[in-house]
C-alpha positions as YAML, in Angstrom:
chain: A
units: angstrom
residues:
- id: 1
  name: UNK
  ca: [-104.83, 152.55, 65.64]
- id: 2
  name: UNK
  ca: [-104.60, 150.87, 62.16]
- id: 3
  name: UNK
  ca: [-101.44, 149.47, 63.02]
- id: 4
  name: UNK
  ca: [-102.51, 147.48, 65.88]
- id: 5
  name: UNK
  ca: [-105.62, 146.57, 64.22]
- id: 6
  name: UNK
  ca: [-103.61, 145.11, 61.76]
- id: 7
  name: UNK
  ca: [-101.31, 143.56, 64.69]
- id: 8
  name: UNK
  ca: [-104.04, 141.85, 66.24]
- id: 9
  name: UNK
  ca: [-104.84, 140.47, 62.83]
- id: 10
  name: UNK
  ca: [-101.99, 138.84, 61.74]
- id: 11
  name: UNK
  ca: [-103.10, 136.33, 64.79]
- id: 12
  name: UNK
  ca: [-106.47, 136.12, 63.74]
- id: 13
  name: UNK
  ca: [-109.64, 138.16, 62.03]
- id: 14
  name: UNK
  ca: [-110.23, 140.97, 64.56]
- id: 15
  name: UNK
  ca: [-112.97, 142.73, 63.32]
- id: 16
  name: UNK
  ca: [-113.11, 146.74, 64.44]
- id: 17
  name: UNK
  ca: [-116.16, 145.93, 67.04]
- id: 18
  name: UNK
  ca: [-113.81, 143.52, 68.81]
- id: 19
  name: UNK
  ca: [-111.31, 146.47, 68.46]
- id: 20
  name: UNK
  ca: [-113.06, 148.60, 70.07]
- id: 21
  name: UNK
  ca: [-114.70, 146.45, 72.78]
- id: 22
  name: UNK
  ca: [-111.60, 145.58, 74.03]
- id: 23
  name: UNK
  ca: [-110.31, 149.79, 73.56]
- id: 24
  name: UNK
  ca: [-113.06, 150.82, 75.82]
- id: 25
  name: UNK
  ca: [-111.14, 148.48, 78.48]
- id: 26
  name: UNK
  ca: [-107.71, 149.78, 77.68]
- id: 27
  name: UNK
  ca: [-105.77, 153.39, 79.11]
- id: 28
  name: UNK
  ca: [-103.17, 154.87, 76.77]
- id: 29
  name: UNK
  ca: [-100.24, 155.88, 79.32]
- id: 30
  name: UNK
  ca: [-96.78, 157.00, 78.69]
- id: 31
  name: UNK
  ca: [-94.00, 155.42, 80.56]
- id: 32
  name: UNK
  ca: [-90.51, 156.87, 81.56]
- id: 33
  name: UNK
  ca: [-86.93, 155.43, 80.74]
- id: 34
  name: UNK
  ca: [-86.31, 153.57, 83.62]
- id: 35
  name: UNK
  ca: [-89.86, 153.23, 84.93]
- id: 36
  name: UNK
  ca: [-90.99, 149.89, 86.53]
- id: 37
  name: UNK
  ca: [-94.49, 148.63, 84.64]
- id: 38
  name: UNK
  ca: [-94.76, 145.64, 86.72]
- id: 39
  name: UNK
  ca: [-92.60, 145.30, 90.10]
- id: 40
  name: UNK
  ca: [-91.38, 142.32, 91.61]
- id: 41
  name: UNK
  ca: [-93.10, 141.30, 94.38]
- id: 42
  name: UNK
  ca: [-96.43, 142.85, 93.72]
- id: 43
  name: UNK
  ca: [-99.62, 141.37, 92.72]
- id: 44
  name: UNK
  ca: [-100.18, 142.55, 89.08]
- id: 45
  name: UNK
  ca: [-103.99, 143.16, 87.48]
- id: 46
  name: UNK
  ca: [-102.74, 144.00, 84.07]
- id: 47
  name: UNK
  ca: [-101.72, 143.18, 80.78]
- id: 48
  name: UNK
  ca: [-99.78, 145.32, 78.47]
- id: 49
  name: UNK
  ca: [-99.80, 146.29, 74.47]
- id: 50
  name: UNK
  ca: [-96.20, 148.27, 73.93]
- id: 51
  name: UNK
  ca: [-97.12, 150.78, 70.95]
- id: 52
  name: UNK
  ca: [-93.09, 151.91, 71.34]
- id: 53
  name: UNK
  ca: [-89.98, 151.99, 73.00]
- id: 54
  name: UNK
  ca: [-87.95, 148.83, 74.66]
- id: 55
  name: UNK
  ca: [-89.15, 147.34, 77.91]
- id: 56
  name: UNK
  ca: [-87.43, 144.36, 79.12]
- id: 57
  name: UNK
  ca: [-88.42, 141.95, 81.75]
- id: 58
  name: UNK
  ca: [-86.23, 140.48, 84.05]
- id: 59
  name: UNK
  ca: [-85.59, 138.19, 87.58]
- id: 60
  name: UNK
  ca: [-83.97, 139.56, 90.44]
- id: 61
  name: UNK
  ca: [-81.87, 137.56, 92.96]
- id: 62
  name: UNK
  ca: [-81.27, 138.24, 96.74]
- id: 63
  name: UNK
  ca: [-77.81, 139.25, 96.28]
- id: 64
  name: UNK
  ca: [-79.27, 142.09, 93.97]
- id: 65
  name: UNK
  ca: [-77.58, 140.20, 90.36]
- id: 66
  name: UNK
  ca: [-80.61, 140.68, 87.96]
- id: 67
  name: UNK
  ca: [-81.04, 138.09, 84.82]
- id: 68
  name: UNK
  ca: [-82.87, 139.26, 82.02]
- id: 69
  name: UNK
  ca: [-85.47, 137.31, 80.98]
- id: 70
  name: UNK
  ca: [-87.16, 139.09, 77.65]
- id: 71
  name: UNK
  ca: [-87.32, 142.23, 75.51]
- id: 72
  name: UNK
  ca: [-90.46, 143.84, 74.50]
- id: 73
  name: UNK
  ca: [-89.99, 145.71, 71.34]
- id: 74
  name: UNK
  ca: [-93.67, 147.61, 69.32]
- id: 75
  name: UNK
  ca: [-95.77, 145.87, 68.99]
- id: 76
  name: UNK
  ca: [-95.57, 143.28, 71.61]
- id: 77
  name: UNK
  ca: [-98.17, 141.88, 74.38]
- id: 78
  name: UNK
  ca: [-96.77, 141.31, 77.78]
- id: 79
  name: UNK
  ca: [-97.59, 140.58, 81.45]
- id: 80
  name: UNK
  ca: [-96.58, 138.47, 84.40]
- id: 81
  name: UNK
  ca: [-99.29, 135.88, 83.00]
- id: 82
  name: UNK
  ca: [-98.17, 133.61, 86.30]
- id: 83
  name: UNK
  ca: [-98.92, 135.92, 88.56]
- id: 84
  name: UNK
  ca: [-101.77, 137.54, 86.94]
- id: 85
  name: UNK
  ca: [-103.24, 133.68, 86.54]
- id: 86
  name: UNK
  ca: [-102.77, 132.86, 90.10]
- id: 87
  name: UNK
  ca: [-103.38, 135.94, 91.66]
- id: 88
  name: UNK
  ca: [-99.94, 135.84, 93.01]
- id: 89
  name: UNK
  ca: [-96.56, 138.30, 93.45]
- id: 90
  name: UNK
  ca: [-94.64, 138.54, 90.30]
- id: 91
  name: UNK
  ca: [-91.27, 137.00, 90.76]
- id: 92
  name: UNK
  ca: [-90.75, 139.14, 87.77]
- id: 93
  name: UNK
  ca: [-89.87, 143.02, 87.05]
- id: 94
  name: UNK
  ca: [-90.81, 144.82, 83.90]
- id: 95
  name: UNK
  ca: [-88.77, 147.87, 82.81]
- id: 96
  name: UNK
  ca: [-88.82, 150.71, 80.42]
- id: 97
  name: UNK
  ca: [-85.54, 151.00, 78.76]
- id: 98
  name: UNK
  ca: [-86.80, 153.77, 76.61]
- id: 99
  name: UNK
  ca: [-89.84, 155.66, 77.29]
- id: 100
  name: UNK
  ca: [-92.67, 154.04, 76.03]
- id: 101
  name: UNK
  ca: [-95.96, 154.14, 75.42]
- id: 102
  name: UNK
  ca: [-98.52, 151.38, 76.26]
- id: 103
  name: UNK
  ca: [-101.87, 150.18, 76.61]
- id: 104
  name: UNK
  ca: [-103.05, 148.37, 79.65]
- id: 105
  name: UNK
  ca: [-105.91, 146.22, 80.23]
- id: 106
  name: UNK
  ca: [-107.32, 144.95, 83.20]
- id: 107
  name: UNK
  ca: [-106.92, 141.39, 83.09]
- id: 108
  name: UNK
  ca: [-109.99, 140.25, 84.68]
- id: 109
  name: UNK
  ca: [-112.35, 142.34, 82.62]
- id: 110
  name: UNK
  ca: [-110.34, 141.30, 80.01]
- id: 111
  name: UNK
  ca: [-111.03, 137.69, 81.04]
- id: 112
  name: UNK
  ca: [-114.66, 138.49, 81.29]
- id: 113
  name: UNK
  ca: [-114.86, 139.96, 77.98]
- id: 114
  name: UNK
  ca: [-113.21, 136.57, 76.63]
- id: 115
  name: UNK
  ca: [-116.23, 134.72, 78.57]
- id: 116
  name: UNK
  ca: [-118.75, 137.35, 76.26]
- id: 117
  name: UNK
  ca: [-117.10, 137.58, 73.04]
- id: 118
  name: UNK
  ca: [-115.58, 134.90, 70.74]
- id: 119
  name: UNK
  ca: [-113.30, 137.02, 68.54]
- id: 120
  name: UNK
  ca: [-111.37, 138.44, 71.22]
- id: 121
  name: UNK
  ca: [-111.60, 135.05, 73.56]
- id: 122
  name: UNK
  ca: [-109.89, 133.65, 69.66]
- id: 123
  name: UNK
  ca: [-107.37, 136.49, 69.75]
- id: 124
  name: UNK
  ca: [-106.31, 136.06, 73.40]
- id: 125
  name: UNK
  ca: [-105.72, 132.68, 72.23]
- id: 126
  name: UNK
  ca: [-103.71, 132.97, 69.47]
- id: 127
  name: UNK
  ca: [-101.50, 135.33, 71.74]
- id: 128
  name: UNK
  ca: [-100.74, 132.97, 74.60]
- id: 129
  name: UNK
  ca: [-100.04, 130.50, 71.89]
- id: 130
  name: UNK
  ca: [-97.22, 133.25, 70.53]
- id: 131
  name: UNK
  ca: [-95.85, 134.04, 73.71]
- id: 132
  name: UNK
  ca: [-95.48, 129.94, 74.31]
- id: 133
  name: UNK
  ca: [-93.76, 129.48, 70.88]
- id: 134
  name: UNK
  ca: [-91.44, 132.61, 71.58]
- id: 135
  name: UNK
  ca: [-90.75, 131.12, 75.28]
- id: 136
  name: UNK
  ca: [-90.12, 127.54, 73.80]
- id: 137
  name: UNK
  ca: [-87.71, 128.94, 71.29]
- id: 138
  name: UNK
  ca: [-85.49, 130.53, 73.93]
- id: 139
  name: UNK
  ca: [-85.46, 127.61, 75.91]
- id: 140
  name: UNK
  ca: [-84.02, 125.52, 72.69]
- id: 141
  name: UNK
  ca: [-81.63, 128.31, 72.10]
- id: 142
  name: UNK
  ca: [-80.37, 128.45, 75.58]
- id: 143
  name: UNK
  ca: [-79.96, 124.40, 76.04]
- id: 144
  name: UNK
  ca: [-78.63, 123.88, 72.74]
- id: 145
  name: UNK
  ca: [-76.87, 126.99, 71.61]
- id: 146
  name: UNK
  ca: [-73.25, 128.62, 72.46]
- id: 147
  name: UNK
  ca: [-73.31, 132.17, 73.55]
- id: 148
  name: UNK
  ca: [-71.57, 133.40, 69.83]
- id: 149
  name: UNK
  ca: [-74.56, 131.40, 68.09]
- id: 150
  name: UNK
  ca: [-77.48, 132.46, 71.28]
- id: 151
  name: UNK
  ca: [-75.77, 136.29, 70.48]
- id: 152
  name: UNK
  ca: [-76.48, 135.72, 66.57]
- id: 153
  name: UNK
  ca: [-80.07, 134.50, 66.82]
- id: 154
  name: UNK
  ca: [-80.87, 137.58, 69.20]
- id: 155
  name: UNK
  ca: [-79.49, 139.92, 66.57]
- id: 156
  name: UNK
  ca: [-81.81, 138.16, 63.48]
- id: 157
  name: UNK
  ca: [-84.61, 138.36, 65.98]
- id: 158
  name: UNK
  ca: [-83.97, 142.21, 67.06]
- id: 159
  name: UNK
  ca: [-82.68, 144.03, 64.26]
- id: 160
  name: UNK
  ca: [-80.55, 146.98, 65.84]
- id: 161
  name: UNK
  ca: [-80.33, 145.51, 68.87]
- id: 162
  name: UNK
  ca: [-76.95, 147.00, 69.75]
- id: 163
  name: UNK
  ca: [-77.82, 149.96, 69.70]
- id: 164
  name: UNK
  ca: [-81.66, 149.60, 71.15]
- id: 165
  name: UNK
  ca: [-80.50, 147.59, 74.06]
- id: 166
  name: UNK
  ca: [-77.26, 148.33, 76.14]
- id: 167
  name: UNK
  ca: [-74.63, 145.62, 76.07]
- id: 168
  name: UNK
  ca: [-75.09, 144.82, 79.78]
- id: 169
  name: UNK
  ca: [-78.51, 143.62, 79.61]
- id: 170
  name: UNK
  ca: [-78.03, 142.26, 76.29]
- id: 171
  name: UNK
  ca: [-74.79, 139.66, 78.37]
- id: 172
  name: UNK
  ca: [-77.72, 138.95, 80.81]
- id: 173
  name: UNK
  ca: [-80.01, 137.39, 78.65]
- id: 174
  name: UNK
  ca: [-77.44, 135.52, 76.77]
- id: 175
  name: UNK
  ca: [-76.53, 134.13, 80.21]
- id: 176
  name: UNK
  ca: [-72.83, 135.72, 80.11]
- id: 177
  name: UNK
  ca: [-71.15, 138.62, 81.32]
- id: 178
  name: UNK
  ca: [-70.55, 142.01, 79.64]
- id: 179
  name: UNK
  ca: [-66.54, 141.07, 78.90]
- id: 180
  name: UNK
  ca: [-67.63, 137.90, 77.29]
- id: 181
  name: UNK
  ca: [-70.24, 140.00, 74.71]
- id: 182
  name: UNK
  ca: [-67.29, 141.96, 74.09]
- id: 183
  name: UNK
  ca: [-65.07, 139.32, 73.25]
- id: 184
  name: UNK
  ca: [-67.99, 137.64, 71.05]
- id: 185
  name: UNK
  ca: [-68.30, 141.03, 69.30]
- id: 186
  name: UNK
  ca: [-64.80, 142.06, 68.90]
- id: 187
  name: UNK
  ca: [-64.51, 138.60, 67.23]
- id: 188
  name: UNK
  ca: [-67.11, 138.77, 65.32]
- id: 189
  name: UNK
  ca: [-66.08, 142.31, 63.67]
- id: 190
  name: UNK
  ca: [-62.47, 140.85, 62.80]
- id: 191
  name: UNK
  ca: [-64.39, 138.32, 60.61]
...
């Protein structure tokens, strides 16, 4: 618990009454390798804390080619904030690449207990403000970055993350396929 006390902290003061407000709207579960958290398609009502393992999220086209979108390492908040905003289907799936273990929170009593209480209203803040920096930094890196350099910046932001993450989804969200990560890797080792 101390650990994602001090989590929530290093967004803003969380004092341990917030803490547990907002634990008395949270179940602990434990999650499956290869379990779906959120499904495509479905209306979600949660939002997630990942206390461990590797969950990644990712889009789905018709033909059945899927294009990873993010990686959710410990500690990490995630959710289909779209859909959960709108009340509509997520266009996006979340997976458990390892088994995991997460909190989840039901967003609109979380929502309500932002209306009641300004520390966590503060924290939820400072989160959504995270996930937009995050999301604005991969959009830079995609647009202005080669795959070699995109391939780099993932491995300074995931330490490990050849061996956390299997090479095919790691070629999806670099936007390139499997033989090109090879090829970037093979290079890169000869160096």
């Amino acid at each position: 618990m101390n650990n994602i006390i001090t989590f929530f902290n290093q967004f803003t003061y969380f004092s341990e009454e917030a803490f547990i407000e907002l634990q008395n709207l949270s179940n602990f579960k434990k999650i499956g390798a290869g379990k779906q958290i959120i499904k495509f398609g479905e209306v979600p009502s949660k939002v997630y804390l990942l206390v461990s393992g590797v969950v990644r999220c990712y889009l789905s086209t018709e033909s059945g080619k899927e294009f990873n979108k993010s990686f959710y390492l410990p500690l990490s908040v995630m959710g289909a904030l779209t859909a959960l905003k709108h009340k509509n289907e997520s266009i996006f799936t979340f997976e458990a690449l390892s088994d995991c273990e997460i909190y989840e929170v039901d967003y609109v009593k979380l929502m309500n207990l932002c209306d009641k209480n300004h520390s966590i209203n503060k924290l939820y803040t400072r989160v959504l403000e995270e996930v937009y920096s995050k999301y604005e930094t991969r959009l830079v890196e995609l647009i202005s970055l080669d795959a070699r350099e995109r391939y780099l910046e993932l491995r300074k932001q995931i330490p490990g993350v050849d061996d956390l993450i299997p090479q095919y989804h790691i070629a999806s969200y670099l936007g390139i396929t499997a033989v090109q990560l090879s090829r970037i890797r093979k290079k890169m080792d000869s160096h």
